[in-house]
N, C-alpha and C positions, 0 to 999 in steps of 0.2 A: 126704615132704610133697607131691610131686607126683606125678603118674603122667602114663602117658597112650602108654606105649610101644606100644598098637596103634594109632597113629599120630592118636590122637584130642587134641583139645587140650589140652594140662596142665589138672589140675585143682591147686586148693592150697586146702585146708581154714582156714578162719580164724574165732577166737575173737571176738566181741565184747560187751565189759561195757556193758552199755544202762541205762543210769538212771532211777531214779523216773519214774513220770506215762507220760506217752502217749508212744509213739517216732515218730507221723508215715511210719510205714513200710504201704502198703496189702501184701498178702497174695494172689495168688492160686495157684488152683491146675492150670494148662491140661495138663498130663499127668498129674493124678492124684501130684505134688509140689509141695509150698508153696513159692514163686516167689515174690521180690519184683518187684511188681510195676510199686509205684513209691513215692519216697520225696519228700515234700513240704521245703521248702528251709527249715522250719521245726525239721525232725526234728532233735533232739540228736544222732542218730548219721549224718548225712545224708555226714557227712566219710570213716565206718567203711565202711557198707553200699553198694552199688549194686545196682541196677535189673537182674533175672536172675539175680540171687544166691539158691543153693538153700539154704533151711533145714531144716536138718537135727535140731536139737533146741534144745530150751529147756531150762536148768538142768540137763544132760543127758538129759533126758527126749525121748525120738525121738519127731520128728513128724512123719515124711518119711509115714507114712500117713495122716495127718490131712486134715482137709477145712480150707480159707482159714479158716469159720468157727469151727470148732473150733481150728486154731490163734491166729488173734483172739482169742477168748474166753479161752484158756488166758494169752496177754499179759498181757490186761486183768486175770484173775485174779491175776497175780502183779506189777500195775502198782506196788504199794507196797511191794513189797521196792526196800532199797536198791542193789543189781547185781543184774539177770539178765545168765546167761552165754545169746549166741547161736550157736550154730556154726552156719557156713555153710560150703557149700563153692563156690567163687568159678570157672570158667574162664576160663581164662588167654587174652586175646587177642592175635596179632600188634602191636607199638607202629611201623607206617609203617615197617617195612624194618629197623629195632635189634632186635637177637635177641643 
């Protein structure tokens, strides 16, 4: 689940079930992968996701090629199923000196 042994910071891939309606999560894409970019304090998953969390596919569907817009649109597309699955893959940061 983690990697990162050429000395780069862990990564850890994580699942999240997002529910109906809007998620509150903006999208971009500054190297050419979907980035969150920011998540409003309203978002249902605002508890799940954080801010630089790379997205990697919707309902398994990859979308690490995708443009912000196109992966917005594909969201919103599937805003009325009951669970989308999100994976992200998250990097791990130093926590003030506990390791």
């Amino acid at each position: 689940r983690y990697n990162g042994s050429d000395g780069s910071a862990p990564q850890e891939t994580v699942v999240i079930n997002a529910p109906t309606g809007k998620l509150g999560v903006v999208i971009d894409t500054p190297n050419d992968e979907p980035i969150v970019h920011a998540v409003k304090d309203s978002s249902p998953i605002a508890n799940k996701i954080q801010v630089g969390d790379k997205l990697i596919a919707v309902d398994e569907e990859d979308v690490t090629s995708m443009t912000a817009i196109q992966v917005s649109k594909l969201l919103a597309r599937k805003s009325g199923q009951s669970v989308r699955k999100l994976t992200i893959v998250r990097t791990s940061r130093g926590r003030g000196g506990i390791y």
